[in-house]
C-alpha positions in Angstrom: -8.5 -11.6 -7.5 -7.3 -8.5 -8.9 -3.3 -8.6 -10.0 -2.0 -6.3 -7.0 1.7 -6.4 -9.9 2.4 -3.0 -9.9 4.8 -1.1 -12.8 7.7 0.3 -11.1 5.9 4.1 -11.5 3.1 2.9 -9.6 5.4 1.1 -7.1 7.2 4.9 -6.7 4.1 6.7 -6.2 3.0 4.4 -3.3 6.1 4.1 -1.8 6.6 8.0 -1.8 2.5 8.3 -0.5 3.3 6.1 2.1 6.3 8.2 3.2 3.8 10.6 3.6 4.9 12.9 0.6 2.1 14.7 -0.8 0.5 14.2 -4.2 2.1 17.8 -5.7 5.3 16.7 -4.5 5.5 13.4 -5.9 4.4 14.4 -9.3 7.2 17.5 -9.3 9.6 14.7 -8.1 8.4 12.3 -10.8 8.1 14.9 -13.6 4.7 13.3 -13.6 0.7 15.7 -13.6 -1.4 15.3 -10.5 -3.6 13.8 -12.6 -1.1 11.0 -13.4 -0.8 10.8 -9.8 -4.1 10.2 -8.7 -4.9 8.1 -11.2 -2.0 5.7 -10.5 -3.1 6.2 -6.3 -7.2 5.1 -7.6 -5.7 2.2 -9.3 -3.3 0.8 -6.0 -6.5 2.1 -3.7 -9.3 -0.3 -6.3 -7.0 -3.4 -5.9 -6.5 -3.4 -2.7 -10.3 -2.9 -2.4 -9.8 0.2 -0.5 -11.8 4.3 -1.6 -9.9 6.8 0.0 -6.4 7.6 1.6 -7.5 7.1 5.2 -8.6 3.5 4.1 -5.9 2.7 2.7 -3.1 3.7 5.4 -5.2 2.2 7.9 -5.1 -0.9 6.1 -1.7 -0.1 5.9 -0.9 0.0 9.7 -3.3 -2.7 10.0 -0.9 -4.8 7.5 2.2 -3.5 9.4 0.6 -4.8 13.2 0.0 -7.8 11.6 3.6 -8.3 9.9 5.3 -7.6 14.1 2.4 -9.4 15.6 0.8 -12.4 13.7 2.1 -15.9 12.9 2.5 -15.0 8.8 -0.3 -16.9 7.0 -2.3 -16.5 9.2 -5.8 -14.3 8.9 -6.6 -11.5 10.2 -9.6 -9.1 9.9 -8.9 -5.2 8.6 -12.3 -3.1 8.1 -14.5 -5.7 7.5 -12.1 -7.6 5.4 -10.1 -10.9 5.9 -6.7 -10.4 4.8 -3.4 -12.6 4.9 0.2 -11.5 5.5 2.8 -13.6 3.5 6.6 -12.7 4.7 9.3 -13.3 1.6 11.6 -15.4 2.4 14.3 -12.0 2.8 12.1 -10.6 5.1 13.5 -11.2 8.0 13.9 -7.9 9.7 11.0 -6.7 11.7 9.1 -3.6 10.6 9.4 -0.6 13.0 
C-alpha cells in the first residue's frame, strides 16, 4: 500500500483544494507555480488511487458519509473500491 504520509506542503495544498480554493489561488497563497501545485494534487490523487478532481472529492464525500454514518472500521464500498474509515482517538466531534 502506498504511504498516504504527506509533507506538511502537500497537506496545505489538499486541505486548501478541499476548501474549494482553486489551483491559481493556492499557488499565489503558497508562493508556490501551478505546476508545483498539480504535481503535489497528482501525487495525493495516485495514492489515494483516484485520476481526476471529481474522483477524488467524491471519494471525499463518500469518506465524510461514512465518518457520520458507519460503525468506524467498518467497510464500505466508494467507486468500485473497498475502503475503511479509522476515527483517531481525538476525533470525537462529528463532521458537518
Amino acid at each position: 500500500m502506498a504511504n498516504l504520509i504527506q509533507p506538511p506542503e502537500a497537506s496545505e495544498i489538499m486541505t486548501r483544494f478541499l476548501d474549494g480554493t482553486r489551483v491559481p489561488l493556492i499557488a499565489t497563497e503558497l508562493h508556490l507555480t501551478q505546476g508545483t501545485i498539480r504535481n503535489h494534487l497528482a501525487s495525493i490523487f495516485g495514492k489515494v488511487g483516484v485520476s481526476s478532481q471529481q474522483e477524488f472529492f467524491d471519494m471525499f464525500k463518500a469518506v465524510r458519509v461514512a465518518r457520520r454514518e458507519l460503525r468506524p472500521d467498518k467497510p464500505f464500498v466508494c467507486q468500485g473500491k473497498v475502503m475503511m474509515v479509522r476515527l483517531a482517538r481525538s476525533d470525537t466531534s462529528p463532521m458537518t
